[in-house]
C-alpha positions as semicolon CSV with decimal commas, in nm:
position;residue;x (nm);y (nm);z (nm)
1;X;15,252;9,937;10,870
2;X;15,357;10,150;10,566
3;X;15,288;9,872;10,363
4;X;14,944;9,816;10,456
5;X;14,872;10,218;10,420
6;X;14,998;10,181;10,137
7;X;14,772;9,894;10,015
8;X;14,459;10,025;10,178
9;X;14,554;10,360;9,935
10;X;14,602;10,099;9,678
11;X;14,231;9,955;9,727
12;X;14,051;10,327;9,735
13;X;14,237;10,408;9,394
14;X;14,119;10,082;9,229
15;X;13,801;10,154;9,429
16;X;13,749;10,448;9,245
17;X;13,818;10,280;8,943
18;X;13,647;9,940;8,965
19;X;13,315;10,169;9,064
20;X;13,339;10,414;8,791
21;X;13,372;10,119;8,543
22;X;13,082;9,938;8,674
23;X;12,887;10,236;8,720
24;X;12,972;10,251;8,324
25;X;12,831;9,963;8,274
26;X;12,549;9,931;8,431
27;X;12,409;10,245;8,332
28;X;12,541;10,267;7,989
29;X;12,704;9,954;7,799
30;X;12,433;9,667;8,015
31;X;12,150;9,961;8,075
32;X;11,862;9,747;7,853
33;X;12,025;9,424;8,001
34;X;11,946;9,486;8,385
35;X;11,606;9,350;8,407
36;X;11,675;9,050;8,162
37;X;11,687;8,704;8,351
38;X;11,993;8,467;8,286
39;X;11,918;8,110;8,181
40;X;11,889;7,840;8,468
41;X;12,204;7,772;8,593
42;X;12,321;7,543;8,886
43;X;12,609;7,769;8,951
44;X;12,404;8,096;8,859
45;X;12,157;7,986;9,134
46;X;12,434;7,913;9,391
47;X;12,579;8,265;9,333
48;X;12,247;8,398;9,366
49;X;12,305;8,588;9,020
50;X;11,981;8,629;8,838
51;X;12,030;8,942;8,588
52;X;12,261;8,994;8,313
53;X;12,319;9,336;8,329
54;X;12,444;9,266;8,709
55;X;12,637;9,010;8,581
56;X;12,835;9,165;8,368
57;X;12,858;9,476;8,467
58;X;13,016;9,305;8,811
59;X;13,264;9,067;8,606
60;X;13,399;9,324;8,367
61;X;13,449;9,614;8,661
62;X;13,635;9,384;8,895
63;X;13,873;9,211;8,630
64;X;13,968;9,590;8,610
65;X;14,012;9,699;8,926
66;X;14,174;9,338;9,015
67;X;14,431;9,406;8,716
68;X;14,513;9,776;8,807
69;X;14,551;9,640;9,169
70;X;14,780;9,371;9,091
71;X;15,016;9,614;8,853
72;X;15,007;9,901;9,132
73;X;15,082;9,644;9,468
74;X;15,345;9,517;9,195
75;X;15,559;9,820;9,147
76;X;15,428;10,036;9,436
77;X;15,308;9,851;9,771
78;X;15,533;9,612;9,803
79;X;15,802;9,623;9,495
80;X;15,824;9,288;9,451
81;X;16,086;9,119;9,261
82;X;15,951;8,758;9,213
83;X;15,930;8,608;8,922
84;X;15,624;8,807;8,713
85;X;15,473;8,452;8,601
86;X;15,502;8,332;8,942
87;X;15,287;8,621;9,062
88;X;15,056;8,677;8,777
89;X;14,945;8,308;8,821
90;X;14,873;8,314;9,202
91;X;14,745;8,679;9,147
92;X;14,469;8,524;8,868
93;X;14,390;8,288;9,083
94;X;14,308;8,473;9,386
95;X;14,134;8,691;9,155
96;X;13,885;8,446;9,006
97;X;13,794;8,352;9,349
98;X;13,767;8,708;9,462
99;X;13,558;8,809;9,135
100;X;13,378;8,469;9,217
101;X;13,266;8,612;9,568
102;X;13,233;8,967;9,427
103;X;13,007;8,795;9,172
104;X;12,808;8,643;9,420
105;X;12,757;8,906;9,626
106;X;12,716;9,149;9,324
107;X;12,403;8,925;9,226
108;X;12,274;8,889;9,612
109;X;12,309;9,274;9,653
110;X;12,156;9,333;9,323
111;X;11,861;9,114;9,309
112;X;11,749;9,230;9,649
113;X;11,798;9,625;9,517
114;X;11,576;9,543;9,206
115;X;11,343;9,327;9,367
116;X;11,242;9,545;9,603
117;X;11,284;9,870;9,344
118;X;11,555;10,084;9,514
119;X;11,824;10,078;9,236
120;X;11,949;10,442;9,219
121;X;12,350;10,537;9,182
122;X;12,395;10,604;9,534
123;X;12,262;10,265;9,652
124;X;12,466;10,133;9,369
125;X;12,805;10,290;9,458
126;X;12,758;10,238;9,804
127;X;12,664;9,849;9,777
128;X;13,005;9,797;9,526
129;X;13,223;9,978;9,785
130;X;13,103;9,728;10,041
131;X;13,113;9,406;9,756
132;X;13,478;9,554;9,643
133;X;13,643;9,570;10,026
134;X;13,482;9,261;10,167
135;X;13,795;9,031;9,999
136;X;14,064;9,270;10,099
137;X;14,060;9,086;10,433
138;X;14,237;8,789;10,279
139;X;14,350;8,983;10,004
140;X;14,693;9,178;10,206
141;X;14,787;8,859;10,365
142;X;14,804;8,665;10,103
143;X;14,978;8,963;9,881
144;X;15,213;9,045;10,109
145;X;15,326;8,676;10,213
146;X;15,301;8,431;9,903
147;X;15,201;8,649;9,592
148;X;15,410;8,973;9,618
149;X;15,705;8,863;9,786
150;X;16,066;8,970;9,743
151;X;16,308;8,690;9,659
152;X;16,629;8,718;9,849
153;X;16,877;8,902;9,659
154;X;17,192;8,651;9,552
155;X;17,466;8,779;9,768
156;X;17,727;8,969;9,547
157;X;18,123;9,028;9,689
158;X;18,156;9,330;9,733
159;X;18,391;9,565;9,571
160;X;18,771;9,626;9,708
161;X;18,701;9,946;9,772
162;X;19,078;10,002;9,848
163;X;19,286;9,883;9,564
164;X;19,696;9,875;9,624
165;X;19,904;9,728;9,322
166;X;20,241;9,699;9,242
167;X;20,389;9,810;8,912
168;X;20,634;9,616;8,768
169;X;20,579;9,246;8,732
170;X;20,214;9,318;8,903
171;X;20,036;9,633;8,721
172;X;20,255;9,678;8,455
173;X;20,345;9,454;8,177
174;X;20,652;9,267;8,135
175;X;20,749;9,514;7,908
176;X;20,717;9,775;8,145
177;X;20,434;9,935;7,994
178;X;20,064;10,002;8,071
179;X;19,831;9,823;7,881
180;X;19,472;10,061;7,763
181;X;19,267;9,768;7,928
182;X;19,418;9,823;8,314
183;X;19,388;10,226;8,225
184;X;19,045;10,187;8,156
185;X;18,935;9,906;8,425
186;X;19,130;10,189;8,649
187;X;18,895;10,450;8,549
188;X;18,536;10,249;8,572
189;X;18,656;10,099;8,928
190;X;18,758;10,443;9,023
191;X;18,399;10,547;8,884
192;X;18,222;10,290;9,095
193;X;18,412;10,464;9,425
194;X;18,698;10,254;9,434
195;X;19,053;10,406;9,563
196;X;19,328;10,312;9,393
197;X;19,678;10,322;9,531
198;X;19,989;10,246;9,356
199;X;20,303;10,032;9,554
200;X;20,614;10,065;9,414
201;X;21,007;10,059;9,435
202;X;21,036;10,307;9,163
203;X;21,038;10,650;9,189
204;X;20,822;10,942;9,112
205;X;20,915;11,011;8,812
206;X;20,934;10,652;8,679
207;X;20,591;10,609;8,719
208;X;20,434;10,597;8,358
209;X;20,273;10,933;8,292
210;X;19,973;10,780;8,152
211;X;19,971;10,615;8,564
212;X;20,064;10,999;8,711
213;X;19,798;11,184;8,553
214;X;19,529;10,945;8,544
215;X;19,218;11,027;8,768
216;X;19,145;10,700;8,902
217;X;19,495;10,683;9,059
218;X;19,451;10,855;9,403
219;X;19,783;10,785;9,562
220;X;20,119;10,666;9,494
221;X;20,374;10,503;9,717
222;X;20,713;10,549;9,522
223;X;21,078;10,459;9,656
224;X;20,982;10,162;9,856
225;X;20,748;10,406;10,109
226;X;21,006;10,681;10,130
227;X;20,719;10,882;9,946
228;X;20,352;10,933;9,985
229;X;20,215;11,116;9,646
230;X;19,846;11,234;9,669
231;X;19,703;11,265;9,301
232;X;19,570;11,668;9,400
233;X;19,776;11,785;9,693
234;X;20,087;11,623;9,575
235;X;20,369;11,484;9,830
236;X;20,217;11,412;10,117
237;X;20,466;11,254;10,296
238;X;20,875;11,204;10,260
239;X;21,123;11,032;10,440
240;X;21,490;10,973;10,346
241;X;21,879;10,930;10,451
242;X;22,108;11,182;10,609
243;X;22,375;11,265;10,402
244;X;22,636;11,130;10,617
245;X;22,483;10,764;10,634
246;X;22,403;10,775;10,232
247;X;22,779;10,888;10,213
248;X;22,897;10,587;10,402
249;X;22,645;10,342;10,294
250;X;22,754;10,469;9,931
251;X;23,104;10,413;10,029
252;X;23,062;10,017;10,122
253;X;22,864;9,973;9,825
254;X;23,171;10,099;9,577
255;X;23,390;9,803;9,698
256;X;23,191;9,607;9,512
257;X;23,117;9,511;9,169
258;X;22,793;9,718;9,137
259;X;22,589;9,937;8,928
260;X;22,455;10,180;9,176
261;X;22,151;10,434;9,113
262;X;22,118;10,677;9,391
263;X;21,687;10,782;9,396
264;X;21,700;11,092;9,486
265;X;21,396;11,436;9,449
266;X;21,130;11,197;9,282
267;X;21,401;11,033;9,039
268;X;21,676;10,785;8,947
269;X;22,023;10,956;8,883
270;X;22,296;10,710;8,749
271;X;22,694;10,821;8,686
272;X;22,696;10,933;8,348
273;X;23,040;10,686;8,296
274;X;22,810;10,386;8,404
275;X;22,545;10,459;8,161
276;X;22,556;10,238;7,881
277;X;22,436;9,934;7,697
278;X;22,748;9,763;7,787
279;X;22,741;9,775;8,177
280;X;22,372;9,745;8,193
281;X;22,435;9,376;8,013
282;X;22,760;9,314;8,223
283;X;22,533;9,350;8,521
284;X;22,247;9,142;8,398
285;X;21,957;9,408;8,438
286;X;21,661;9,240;8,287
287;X;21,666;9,305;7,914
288;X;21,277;9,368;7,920
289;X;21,369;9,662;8,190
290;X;21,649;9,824;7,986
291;X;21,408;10,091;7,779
292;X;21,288;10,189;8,071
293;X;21,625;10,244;8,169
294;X;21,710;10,476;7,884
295;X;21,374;10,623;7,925
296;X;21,332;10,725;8,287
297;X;21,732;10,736;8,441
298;X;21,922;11,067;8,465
299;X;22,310;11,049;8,422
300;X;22,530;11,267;8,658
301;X;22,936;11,320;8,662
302;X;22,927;11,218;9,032
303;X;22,691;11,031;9,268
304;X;22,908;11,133;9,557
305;X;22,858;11,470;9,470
306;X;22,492;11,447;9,438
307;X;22,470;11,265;9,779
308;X;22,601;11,597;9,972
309;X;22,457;11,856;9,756
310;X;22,209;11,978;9,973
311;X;21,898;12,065;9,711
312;X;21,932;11,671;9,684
313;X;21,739;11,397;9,935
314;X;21,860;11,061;9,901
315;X;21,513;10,814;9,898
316;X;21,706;10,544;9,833
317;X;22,007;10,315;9,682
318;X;21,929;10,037;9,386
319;X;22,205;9,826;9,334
320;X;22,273;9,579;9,110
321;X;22,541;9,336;9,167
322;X;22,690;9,087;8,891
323;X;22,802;8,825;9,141
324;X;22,570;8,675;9,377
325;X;22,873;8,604;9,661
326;X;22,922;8,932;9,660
327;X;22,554;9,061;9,648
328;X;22,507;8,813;9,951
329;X;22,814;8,934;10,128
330;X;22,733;9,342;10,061
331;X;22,369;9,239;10,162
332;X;22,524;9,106;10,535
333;X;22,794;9,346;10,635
334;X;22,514;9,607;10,561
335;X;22,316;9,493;10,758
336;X;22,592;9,459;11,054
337;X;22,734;9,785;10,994
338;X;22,459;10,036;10,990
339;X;22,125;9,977;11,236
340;X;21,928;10,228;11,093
341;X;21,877;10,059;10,710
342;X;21,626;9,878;10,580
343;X;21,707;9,607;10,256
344;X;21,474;9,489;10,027
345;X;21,509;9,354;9,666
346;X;21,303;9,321;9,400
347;X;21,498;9,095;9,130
348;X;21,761;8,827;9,147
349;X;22,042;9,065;9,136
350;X;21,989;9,384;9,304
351;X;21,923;9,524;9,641
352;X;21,730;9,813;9,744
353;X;21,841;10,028;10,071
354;X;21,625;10,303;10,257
355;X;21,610;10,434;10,596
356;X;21,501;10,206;10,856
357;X;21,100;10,190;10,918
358;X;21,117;10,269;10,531
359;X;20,902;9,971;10,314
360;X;20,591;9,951;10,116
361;X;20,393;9,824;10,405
362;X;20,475;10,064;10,695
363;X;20,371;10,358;10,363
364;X;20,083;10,196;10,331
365;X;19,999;10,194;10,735
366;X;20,101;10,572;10,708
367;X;19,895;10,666;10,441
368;X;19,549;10,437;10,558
369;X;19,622;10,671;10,861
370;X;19,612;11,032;10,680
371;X;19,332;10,890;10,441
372;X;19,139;10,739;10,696
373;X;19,104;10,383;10,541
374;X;19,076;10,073;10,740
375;X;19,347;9,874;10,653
376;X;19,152;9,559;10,672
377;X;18,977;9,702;10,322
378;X;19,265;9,733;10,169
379;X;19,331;9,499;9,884
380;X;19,680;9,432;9,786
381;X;19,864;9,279;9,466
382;X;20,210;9,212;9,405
383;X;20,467;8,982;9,289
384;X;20,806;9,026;9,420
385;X;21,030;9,019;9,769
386;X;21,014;9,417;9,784
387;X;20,606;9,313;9,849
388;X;20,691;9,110;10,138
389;X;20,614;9,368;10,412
390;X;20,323;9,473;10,295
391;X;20,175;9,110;10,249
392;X;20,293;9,055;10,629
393;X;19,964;9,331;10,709
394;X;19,624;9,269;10,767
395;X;19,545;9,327;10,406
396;X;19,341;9,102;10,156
397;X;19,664;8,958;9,943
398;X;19,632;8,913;9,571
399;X;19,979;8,721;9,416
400;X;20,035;8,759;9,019
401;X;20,051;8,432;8,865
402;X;20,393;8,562;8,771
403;X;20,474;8,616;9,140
404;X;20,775;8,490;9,337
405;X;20,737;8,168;9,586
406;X;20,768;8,379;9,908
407;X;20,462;8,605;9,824
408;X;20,271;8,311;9,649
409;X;20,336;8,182;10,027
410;X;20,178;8,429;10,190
411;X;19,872;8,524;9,940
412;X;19,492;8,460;10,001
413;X;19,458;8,420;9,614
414;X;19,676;8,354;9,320
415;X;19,515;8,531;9,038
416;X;19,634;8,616;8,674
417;X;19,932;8,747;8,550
418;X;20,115;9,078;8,490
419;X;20,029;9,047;8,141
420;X;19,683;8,955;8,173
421;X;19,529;9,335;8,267
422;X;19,512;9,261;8,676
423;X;19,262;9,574;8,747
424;X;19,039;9,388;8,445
425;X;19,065;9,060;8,661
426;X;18,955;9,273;8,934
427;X;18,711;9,419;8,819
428;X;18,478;9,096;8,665
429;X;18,530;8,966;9,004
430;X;18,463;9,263;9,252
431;X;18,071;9,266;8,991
């Protein structure tokens, strides 16, 4: 209904126009030309057209009001998108057979006012008004349903409004760092009303600054879920393990051949007499990770001590075992002496300990559940076992080409990797 208002609004304003131009005409440019005869025609004489100043006056009017008509029902009326040449050539079309009947009547209407001498500019405007609205009852129809349509929109996937990525071996290079290209694709999704949420083992404070304080990065699980970080109210949420249990579960861990690092207040602490090139290479930590070692651990005299000072929360134990029997045999008698524990690992060699109900996926439940989110929207990425709960949720599961077998397994897409800027890969395909 708005549509025809708005077209009937469209015909009074061209109206207006189309009469004021003819009235132009006829009175002005043709004046001298409204008595002359035209030549016999066949087609002249079918139109009932006898006088040239009619003739043109009509022509010239309505091509003007037809043109302003077809630009305003364009943009206006019905804000079509079809193709302009598509239009243009129906519109012309209609048009000449419009101006055709306009013509026709035009010379009918005229020949009868100056035959029988009762040509003044009220019988004039009056007579176009009625010439000028007589097509309009094909005219909408046809507008509206073939000319002036909208073509259907092609359908565009929308966004992931809800972005969760992993850091290392997902977001970050293998390097460890951040690459300029996923900072910036960070900031423009962010821009565009994405939320982006970080997922991963590492604490707080490992988190690359450039990661911490940019804008687009909304929240940050850190420790494996033991922490919720929100990028303006700051820790949101924080779970971790009694002293006691950390005590004994530190305890097991030290008849072992392992490198332990105790996460504890947003960072990793390692025993300052474990801290060096030497052990780090005994123990086979990834060469590519060992800067970040240097960069991000703190060294203490004594990670018992450390467990049962009380300013100190233990998030979490990393461990990093040289043999695998005894990795595999730590990683059982764990798991049989202490219920309240949950394992997860994130290389070949390590294993990573928090308190039960602890893991990236139950943080990310948590935090959908303060934020509000629908979990469902939620896109994930990742590449490692540490990933694994979160990939067992009802989220949309990216895997880095780089990722291990058991999340490849589970992912609904297998996209680039680590070191191909994931958020850029994102980003072409959420526009």
């Amino acid at each position: 209904m708005w549509k025809f208002l708005k077209f009937n609004i469209c015909v009074v304003v061209t109206s207006v126009l189309d009469i004021v131009s003819y009235m132009f005409m006829l009175y002005v440019v043709f004046k001298s030309q409204c008595n002359t005869p035209l030549p016999e025609s066949a087609l002249l004489s079918l139109l009932g057209i006898r006088y040239k100043g009619y003739l043109y006056s009509y022509l010239i009017s309505t091509s003007i009001g037809y043109i302003a008509a077809y630009l305003i029902n364009r943009k206006v009326t019905f804000k079509s998108n079809i193709n302009p040449l598509y239009s243009s050539v129906l519109y012309a079309a209609l048009a000449i057979f419009n101006i055709l009947v306009s013509s026709y009547l035009g010379g009918v209407f005229g020949t009868y006012i100056a035959s029988h001498g009762i040509s003044s500019p009220i019988i004039e405007m009056v007579s176009k008004f009625i010439i000028i609205n007589i097509p309009t009852i094909w005219t909408y129809p046809l507008e509206r349903y073939i000319i002036q349509i909208n073509k259907k929109e092609r359908q565009v996937q929308k966004m992931p409004m809800i972005i969760a990525s992993d850091l290392d071996g997902t977001l970050l290079k293998s390097n460890t760092d951040i690459s300029e290209e996923n900072l910036r694709a960070i900031e423009r999704l962010a821009q565009k009303g994405a939320k982006i949420i970080l997922l991963t083992g590492r604490t707080l404070y490992e988190v690359p600054k450039e990661l911490r304080t940019c804008k687009g990065v909304e929240y940050i699980v850190f420790s494996n879920g033991a922490g919720i970080y929100h990028r303006e109210k700051g820790i949101i949420e924080y779970r971790t393990i009694s002293n006691e249990k950390a005590f004994k579960i530190y305890k097991v861990l030290n008849e072992y051949k392992t490198f332990i690092e105790l996460y504890t207040n947003g960072a990793p602490y390692v025993e300052t007499a474990d801290f060096s090139q030497e052990l780090f290479e005994y123990y086979k930590i990834d060469s590519q990770f060992i800067p970040e070692m240097y960069k991000s651990r703190r060294t203490c005299d004594s990670i018992k001590d450390l467990i049962f000072d009380l300013d100190f929360k233990t998030e979490m134990f990393d461990v990093f075992f040289r043999n695998q029997d005894e990795r595999s045999e730590c990683y059982e008698r764990l798991k049989r002496e202490f219920d309240e524990i949950e394992i997860t690992t994130s290389m070949t060699n390590n294993l990573e300990i928090m308190l039960k109900g602890i893991n990236k996926g139950s943080a990310l439940r948590e935090l959908c559940q303060i934020a509000g989110f629908d979990i469902k929207d939620v896109t994930v990425v990742g590449d490692s076992k540490n990933d694994l709960t979160v990939f067992n949720t009802e989220v949309k599961k990216y895997a880095v080409a780089n990722a291990c077998e058991e999340i490849k397994a589970l992912a609904d897409k297998i996209i680039c990797s680590n070191d191909e800027n994931i958020m850029c890969y994102i980003e072409r395909e959420a526009v």
